[in-house]
N, C-alpha and C positions, 0 to 999 in steps of 0.2 A: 504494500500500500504506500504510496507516494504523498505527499505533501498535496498538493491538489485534493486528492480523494478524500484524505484526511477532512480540509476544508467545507471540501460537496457536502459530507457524511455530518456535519456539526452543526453547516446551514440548515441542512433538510431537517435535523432532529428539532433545531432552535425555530423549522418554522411549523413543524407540528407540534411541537410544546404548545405555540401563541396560537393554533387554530383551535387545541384541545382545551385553554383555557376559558372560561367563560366573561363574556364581554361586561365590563360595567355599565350601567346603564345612565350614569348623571348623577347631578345633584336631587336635579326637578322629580326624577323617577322615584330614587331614596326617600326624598321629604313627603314623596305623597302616597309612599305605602307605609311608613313610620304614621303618618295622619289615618291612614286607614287602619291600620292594627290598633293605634288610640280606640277611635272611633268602636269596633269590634270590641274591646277590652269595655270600656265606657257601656255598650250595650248589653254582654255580661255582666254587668256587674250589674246592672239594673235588674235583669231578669233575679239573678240570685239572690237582691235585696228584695224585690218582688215576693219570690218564692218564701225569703223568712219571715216577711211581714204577713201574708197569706196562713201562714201556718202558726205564727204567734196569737192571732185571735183568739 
C-alpha cells in the first residue's frame, strides 16, 4: 500500500464517518422542540394534578 492509497483509504473512511453522523438541525429546531416537551411536560402535569384532585374528594 503506497502513500496515495493510504490517503484515498482515510478520505473515504473520514467521508462516511460525516455521512453516518446525524445532521444538526439549528438553533430554531432545538428551541422549539425544548418548547414543545415544556408544553407536553406542563400538560402532564395537569392531567396528574387533575387525576389527585379527582380522587381527593
Amino acid at each position: 500500500m503506497d502513500e496515495d492509497e493510504i490517503r484515498r483509504a482515510v478520505a473515504r473512511g473520514m467521508q462516511d464517518y460525516e455521512k453516518s453522523r446525524p445532521k444538526h438541525k439549528g438553533i430554531v429546531a432545538d428551541a422549539e422542540s425544548a418548547i414543545g416537551r415544556c408544553v407536553v411536560m406542563f400538560f402532564v402535569a395537569l392531567v396528574i394534578l387533575g387525576i389527585f384532585a379527582a380522587c381527593s374528594r
